[in-house]
N, C-alpha and C positions, 0 to 999 in steps of 0.2 A: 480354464476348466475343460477338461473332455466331454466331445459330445456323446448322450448316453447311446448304448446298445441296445437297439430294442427288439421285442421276441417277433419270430417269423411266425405267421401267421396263414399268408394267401400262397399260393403256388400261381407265378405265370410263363407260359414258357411261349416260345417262339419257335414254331417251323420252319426250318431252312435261314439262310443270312442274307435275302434278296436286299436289294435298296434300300428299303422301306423300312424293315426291321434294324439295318445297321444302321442309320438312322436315330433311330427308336432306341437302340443300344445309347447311341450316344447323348440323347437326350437323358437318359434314365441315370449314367453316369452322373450327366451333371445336374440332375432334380432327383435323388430317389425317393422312391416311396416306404415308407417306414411300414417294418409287417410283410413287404411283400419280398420273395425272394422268387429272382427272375433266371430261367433257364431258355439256352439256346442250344436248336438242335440243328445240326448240318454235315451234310456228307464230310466236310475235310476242314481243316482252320482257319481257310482263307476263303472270301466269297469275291469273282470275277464282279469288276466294275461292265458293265457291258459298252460305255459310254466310247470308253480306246480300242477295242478290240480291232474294228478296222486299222486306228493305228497299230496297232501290237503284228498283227497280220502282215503289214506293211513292209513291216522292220521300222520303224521309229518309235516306237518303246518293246525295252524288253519285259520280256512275259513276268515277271516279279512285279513291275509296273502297274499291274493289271489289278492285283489283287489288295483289297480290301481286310486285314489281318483280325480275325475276327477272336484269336486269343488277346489278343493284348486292346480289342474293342471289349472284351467279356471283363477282365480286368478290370479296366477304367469304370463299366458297371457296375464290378461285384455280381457279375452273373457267372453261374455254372454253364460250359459251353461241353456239350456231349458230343462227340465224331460218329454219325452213324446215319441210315436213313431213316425217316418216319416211312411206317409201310401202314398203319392203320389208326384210326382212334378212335377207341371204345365211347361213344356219348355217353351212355348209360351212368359206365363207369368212374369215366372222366378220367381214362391213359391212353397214353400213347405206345404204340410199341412200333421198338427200332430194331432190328435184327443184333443179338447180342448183349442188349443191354436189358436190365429190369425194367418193367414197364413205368413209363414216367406220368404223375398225377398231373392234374391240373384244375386250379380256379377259374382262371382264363388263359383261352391259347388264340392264337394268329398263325395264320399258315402265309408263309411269304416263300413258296419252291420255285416261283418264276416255270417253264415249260419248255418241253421240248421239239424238238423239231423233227423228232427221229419221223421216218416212215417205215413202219415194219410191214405196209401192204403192199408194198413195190419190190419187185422180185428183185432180192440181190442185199440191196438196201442194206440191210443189218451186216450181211459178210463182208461188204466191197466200199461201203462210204461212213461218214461221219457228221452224225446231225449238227449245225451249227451251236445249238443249245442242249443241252447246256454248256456253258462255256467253258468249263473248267478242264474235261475232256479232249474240247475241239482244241484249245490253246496247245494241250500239250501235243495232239497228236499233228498238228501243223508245224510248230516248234522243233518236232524231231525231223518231219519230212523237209522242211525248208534248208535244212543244215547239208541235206546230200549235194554232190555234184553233176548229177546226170543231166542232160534236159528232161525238163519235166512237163506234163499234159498233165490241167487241172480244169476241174467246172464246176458251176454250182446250180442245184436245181432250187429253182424260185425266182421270179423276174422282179420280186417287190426291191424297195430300197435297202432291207439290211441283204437281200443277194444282189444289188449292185454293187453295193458298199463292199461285200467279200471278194466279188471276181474283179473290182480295180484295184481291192487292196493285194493280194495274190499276184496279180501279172504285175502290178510293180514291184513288190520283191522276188519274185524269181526274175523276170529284168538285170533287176540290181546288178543282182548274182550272175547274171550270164547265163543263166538254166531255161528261161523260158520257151517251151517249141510250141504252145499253144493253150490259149485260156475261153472258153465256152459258156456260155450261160445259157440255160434253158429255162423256157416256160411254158407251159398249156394253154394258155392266154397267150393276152397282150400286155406286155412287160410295165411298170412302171405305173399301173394308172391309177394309184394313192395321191400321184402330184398333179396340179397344174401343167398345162401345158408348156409351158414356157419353160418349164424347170425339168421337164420329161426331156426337154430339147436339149438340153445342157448336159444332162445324164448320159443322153443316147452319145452327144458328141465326144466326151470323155472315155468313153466305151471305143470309139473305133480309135480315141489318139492311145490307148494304150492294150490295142490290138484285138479285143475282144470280140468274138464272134455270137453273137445274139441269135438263138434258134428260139423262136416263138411257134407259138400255136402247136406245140409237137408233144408227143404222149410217148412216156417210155417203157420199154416192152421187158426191159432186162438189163442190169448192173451184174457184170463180169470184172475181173480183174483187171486194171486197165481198160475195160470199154465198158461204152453206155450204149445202147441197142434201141433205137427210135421202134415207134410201133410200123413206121412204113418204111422200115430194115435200114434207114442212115446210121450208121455208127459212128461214136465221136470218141475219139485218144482221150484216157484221163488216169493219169497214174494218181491223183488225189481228187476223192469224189466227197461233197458236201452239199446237205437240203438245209433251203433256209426258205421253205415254203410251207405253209399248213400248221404253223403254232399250234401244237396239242398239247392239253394238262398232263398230267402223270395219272396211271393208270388208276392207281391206288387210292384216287378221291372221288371216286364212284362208289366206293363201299362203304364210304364215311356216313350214308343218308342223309347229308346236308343237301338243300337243292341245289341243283346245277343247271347251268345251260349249254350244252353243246361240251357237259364235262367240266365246265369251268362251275367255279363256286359261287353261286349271287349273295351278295351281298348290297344293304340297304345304302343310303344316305352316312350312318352313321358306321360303315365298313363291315358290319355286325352279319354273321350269315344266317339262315334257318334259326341256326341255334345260338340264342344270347350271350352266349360262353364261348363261341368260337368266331371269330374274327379274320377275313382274307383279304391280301391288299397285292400291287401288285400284279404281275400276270396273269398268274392263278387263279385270278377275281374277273368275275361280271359285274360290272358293274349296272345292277337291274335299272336303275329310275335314270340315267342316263348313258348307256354304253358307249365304249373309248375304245379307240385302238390300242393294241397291245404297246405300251411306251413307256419308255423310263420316269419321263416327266411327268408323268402322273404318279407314280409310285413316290418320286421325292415330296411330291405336293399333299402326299396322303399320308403320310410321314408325322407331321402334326398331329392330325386328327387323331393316329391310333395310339399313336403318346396320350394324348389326352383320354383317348376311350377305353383303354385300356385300365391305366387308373381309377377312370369313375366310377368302372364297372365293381370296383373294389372298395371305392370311398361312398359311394351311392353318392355322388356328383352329374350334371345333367352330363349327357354325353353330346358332342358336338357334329356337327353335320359338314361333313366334304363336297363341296362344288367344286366340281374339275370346270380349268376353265377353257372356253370357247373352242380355242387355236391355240398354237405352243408353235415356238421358235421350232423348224427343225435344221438340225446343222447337220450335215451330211459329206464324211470324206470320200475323197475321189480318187485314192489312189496314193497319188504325191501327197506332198505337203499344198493342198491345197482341198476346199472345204465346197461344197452349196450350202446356202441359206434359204430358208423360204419359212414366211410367213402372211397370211391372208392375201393368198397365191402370188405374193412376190417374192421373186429370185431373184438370188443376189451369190455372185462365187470368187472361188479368187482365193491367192494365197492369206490373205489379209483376212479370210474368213478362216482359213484356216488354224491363225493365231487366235485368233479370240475363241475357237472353239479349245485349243490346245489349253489355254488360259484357263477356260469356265472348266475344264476336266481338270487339270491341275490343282484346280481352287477346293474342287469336291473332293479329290483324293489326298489331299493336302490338310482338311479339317477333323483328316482322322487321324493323323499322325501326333505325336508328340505327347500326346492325350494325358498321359500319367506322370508329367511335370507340371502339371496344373494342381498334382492331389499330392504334392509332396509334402510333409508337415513341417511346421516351423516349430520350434523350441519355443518356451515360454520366454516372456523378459527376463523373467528370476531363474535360476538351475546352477547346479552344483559344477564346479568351475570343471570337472573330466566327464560330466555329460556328453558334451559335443563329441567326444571323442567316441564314445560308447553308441550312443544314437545315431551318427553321423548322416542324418536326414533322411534316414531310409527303414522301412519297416523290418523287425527280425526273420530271418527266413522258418522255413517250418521244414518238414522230412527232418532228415541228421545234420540239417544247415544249424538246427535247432537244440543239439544237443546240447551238453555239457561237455569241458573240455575234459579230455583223457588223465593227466594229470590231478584235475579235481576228482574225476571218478574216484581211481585209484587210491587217492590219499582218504577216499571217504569209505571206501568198501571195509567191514570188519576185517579182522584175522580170519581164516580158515576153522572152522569148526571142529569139533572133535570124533563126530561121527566117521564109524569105518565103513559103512554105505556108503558115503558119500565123496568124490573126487572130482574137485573143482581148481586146475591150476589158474593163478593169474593171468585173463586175459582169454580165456579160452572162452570160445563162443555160448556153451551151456556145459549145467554139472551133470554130471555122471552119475548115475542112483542105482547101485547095485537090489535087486528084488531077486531072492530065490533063484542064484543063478543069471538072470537077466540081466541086460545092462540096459538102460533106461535114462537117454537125457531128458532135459528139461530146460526151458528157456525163456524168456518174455523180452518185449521191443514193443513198444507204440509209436506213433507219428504226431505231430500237430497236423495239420492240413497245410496243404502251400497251393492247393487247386479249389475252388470249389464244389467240384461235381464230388458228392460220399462215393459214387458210385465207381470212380477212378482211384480216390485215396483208399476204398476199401480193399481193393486188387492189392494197390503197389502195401498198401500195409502188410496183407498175408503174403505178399512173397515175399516181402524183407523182415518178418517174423520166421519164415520158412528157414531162411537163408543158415539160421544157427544152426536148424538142425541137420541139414545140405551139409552143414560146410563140416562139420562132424559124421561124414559118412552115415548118419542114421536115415530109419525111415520114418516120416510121419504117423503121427499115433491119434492122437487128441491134441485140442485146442479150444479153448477160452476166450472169450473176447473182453477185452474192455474200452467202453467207449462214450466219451464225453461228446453232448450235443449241444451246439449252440441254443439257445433259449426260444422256444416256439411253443405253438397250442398242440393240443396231444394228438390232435391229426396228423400233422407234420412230423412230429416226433414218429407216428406209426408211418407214416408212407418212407420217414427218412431210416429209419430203423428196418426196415423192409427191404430197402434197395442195397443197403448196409453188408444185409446179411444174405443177401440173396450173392451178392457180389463176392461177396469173401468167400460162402461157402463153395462156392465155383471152384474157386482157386483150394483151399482146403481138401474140397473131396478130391479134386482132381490131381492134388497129391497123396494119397490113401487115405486122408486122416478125417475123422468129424470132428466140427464143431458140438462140444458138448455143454455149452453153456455161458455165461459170461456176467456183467454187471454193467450197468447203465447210469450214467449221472447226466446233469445238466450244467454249463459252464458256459462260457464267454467265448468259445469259438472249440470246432471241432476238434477232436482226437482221435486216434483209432489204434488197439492195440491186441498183442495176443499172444498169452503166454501157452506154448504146444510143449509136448514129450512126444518122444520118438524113440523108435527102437532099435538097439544094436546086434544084429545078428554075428560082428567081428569085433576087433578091439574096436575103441574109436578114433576118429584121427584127431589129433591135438594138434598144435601149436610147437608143440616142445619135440614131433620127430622127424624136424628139417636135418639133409644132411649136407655136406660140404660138395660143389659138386652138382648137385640141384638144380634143376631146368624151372625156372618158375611162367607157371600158366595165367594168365590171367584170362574171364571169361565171357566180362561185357565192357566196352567203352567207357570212357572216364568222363565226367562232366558234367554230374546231374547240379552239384551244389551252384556251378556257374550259371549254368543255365536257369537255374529258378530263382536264383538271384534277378538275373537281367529280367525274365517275365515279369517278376514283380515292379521290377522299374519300368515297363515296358520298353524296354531295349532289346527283348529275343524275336525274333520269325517264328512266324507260329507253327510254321510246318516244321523246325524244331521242336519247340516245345512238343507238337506232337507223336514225334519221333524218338525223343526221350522217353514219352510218358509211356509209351511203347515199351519199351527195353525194360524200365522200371517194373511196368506187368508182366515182364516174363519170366513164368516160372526157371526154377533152375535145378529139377527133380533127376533129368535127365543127363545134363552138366557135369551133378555130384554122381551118378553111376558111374558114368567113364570117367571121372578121377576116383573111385574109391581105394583106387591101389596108394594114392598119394602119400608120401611121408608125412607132409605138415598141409592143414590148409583151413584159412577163416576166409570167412563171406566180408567185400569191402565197404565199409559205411560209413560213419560219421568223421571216425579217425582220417579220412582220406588214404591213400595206396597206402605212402609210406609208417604211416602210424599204423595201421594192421601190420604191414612187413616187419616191423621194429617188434610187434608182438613176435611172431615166427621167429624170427633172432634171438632175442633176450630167450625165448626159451628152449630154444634150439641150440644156444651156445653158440654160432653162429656168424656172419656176415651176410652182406648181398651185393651184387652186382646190378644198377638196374638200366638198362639203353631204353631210352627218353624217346627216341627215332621208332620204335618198336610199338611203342604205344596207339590205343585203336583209342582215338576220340569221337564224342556226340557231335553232329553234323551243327556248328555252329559255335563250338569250343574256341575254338582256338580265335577268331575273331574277336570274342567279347574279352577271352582274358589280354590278349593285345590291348584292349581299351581299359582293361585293370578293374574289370567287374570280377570280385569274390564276395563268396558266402560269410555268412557270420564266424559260423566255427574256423575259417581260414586262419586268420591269426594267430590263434592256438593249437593249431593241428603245425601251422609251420615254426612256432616258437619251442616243439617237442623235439626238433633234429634244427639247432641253428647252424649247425656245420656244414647243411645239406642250405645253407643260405641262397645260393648260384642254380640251385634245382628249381626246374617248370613248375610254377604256378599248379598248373593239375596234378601235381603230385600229392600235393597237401588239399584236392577240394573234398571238400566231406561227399560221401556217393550216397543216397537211396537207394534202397535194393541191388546196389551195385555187386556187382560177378565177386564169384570165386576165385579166392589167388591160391594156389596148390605146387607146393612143393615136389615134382616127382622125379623118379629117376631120369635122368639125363639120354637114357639110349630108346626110353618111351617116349620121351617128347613128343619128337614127330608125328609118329602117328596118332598120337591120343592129341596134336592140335590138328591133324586133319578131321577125327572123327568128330571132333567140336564143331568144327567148320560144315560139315555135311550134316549137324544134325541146324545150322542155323543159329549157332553162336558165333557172333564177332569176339573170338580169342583171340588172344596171342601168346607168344611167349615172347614176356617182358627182362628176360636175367638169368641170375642164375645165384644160388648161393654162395658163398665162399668160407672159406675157413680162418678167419678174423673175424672174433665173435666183434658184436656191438658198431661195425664200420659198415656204414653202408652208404655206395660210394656210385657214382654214376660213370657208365660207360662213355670212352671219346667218342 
């Protein structure tokens, strides 16, 4: 028996994807709570492990390394993961708002943003260096510096242990490399005095075997381009400047009216802050009844608790109470592959330290991987003997992975009606409704969902509803919605119903047209759809006016059905996935202008390329040419089809051309909101794929037509 579906209820969502929360992700995956549906909010898909970074810094792990994937973490939960910042949170209200996005409700929320490092009151600062923290930033802009050849001048302001930790790690990979002319650390104090003595000693010795120059006690007056300017005028060479001193919150949690301390958020025993409902762990957090230094191991250790507290707050369960404990292991890199230890001030260092630290990092970034083969379904004992074949132990995809295959359409659509308003060829995007002169299509397309933010499927649904009337040279007119919601209480329905259409109409107006209305049902998991009219100021462009000769355009990358395939298995990078979802949300209003002059041209979706092209043909009378080499793929395409991840519709999108049996894989994957293919003349090409390209579309031109109808054949 399947287990039942049951209606969403609570909203809880998560700020930022520090430790603690990814964590908390993967707890929830594998206990969730029935009722609540959990939302994660973060600048980018991946969250920086902080734990390697020294490594990564080094060069012994590469920067991919580092990251914690927090699409395919959200996944394994069943939580909605939004790309954006939190910049405020209404109490009152109980939202959040992200730049760009509807503001997001909530039941209960946790702020896990960790803190930065930046110093905006040091002159220079913001122009000329690079806070350590956040990390996501530092990584990369290290990552890019480290690749040049020159000798390089580097330093880091801050004498504690994570700016030891960065200036040994730094002068050993430029070392490496042969680029190092000099590596500096500065402090306004006295460097180091978090440790024990003894372990201060081993630091400091570490520091002169890998040439570093320790300026203490000194105040600086001025960051310039390459130079740092002492306030008692020494200047010190640094073509890469980085602060890893003065851990500060984000700005933006001062306006929250939760209390704070020195900016950070207090919270009690039980992680809970001022406000019942809102919840801080992590950096970001004071810890009032016993305060901690800013450290990772407390955030893993508090991990637990907000799993649990987070829940009861929702079950009316007692909530549980966090004792940070005493003293914590700290393992500290040196550079090389080699580590300090110190615990109840004893030190202990040495290569052999620095395996077991390599180890316990491994073990943690290791327990998030794989995640989504533990939730694979098994077939019942009993099943119809071509089940396996059908289910193949994997869930049905959603977007146009979802359709139906082109064939069954076809054979199910009536004959052509007898109205002389109306002109609708086979296969053409929408029909044609002659009104007093005017010419007026018409169209409809819904989605299942394949993500679960509405607020993402609502985007990519109006642009791939959009797309018919694009691809028909019309302009948007009006639009309809239709939209099935998964089963919740009528609050949810209105907050989810709200973000819904706040989303869509974005995209809507921002193509001329209004939403004017729609219908609403309740079902077993999301849908989103919308039938629009548009209007023809010129004939419109069909399907049927490809000519022999024919330059064919195509207007976005190929690879949406692979790609959401592999997420759902969790096999994709999530800075793919959010790089697709991307392209998916982009309108293509602009696109369809500079092709309007096109012979033929339909928007590419479920059919995959070549099943829309075989439209263009058939009714074009027609052939085509297509070079394979030519093709613009999603940043992670062509890896997962190597490994032989396709979409559902795949099968039958390739079983409609078996001649084309020897053609790539993404020729036949079904697209989402995928680009425009457009037929134009041959001597425009060029410039109308350069003015694609300056306005921001990855085009190309993919072929050409030919004059053999029905063949369509791939280029050597």
């Amino acid at each position: 028996m399947h287990a039942p579906t049951y209606p969403i209820t609570k909203d809880v969502v998560l700020i930022g994807g520090g430790h603690t929360h990814a964590l908390v992700l993967k707890s929830w995956g594998m206990k969730p709570l029935a009722g609540a549906r959990l939302t994660v909010i973060n600048p980018g898909p991946t969250a920086p492990y902080s734990g390697m970074l020294p490594g990564f810094v080094a060069g012994h792990y590469a920067r991919e390394d580092l990251d914690i994937d927090l699409v395919q973490l959200g996944r394994f939960a069943n939580a909605r993961l939004i790309l954006g910042h939190a910049e405020h949170i209404d109490r009152a209200a109980q939202l959040i708002h992200v730049p760009g996005q509807p503001p997001i409700a909530y039941d209960v929320a946790s702020i896990d943003i960790g803190i930065t490092s930046s110093m905006p009151q040091m002159p220079g600062f913001s122009e000329h260096a690079v806070p350590a923290k956040p990390l996501g930033p530092f990584a990369a802009r290290w990552d890019a510096f480290r690749q040049g050849n020159d000798p390089a001048h580097v330093a880091v302001i801050g004498g504690g242990v994570a700016g030891v930790e960065l200036i040994l790690a730094m002068a050993h990979a430029l070392r490496q490399r042969g680029r190092l002319a000099s590596a500096t650390l500065i402090d306004n104090d006295t460097a180091l005095t978090a440790l024990p003595e003894n372990a201060q000693k081993i630091m400091r010795r570490h520091l002169t075997i890998q040439q570093v120059s320790l300026v203490e006690h000194a105040e600086i007056a001025a960051i310039t381009s390459g130079l740092i300017t002492l306030s008692d005028g020494r200047e010190i060479l640094s073509d890469f400047t980085t602060g890893a001193a003065g851990a500060r919150p984000y700005d933006w949690i001062e306006n929250t009216g939760l209390s704070l301390t020195h900016g950070f958020v207090d919270v009690d025993p039980h992680l809970q802050s001022s406000d019942p409902q809102v919840f801080a762990t992590g950096d970001c957090a004071h810890f009032s009844a016993d305060p901690r230094p800013k450290a990772g191991v407390y955030a893993v250790r508090q991990a637990p608790v907000l799993f649990a507290n987070l829940r009861a707050c929702l079950t009316g369960d007692p909530l549980k109470r966090y004792k940070p404990q005493k003293d914590y292991l700290k393992l500290i890199s040196l550079g090389a592959k080699q580590a300090l230890g110190e615990k109840f001030g004893l030190p202990f260092h040495g290569r052999q330290i620095w395996r077991w630290k390599h180890s316990i990092d491994q073990s943690f970034m290791g327990s998030f991987r794989d995640l989504m083969a533990e939730k694979t379904p098994d077939l019942p004992a009993e099943h119809t003997q071509d089940l396996p074949d059908v289910f193949a132990g994997k869930p049905m995809c959603g977007g146009c992975g979802a359709k139906v295959a082109r064939t069954a359409l076809m054979d199910a659509l009536p004959p052509s009606g007898t109205r002389s308003d109306i002109t609708h060829l086979p296969g053409d995007d929408a029909a044609v409704i002659t009104i007093g002169g005017a010419q007026q299509v018409i169209t409809t397309d819904h989605l299942r969902a394949f993500v679960q933010d509405p607020i993402t499927m609502a985007r990519i649904a109006a642009v791939h509803a959009l797309g018919d009337i694009w691809a028909m040279g019309a302009t948007p007119q009006a639009a309809t919605a239709s939209i099935t919601l998964p089963q919740m209480n009528t609050e949810l329905q209105r907050r989810t119903l709200a973000e819904i259409m706040q989303a869509a109409g974005e995209i809507v107006s921002g193509a001329g047209a209004d939403i004017v209305g729609g219908h609403s049902a309740m079902g077993s998991e999301l849908t989103i759809g919308f039938t629009i009219t548009g209007l023809c100021e010129r004939a419109p462009i069909t399907l049927a006016g490809g000519k022999a000769g024919d330059a064919l355009i195509l207007t976005k990358p190929l690879g949406t059905g692979i790609l959401m395939a592999a997420e759902m298995a969790g096999l994709a990078a999530g800075d793919h996935i959010a790089a697709a979802l991307k392209q998916m949300s982009r309108p293509q209003a602009q696109a369809a202008k500079t092709l309007e002059q096109a012979h033929a041209m339909t928007d590419v979706t479920g059919f995959g390329l070549l099943g829309h092209l075989k439209g263009i043909c058939d009714a074009s009378q027609c052939g085509a040419e297509i070079a394979p080499q030519k093709l613009r793929l999603l940043a992670g395409v062509a890896a997962l089809s190597a490994k032989g991840v396709r979409s559902s519709l795949y099968p039958e999108n390739r079983a409609l051309l078996p001649e084309l049996c020897a053609a790539p894989e993404v020729l036949f994957d079904p697209q989402t909101s995928g680009g425009l293919l457009a037929a134009v003349d041959p001597d425009s090409a060029p410039a109308l794929l350069q003015e694609l390209l300056n306005q921001g579309e990855h085009a190309a031109i993919i072929g050409r037509l030919t004059d053999q109808p029905g063949q369509i054949t791939l280029a050597p």
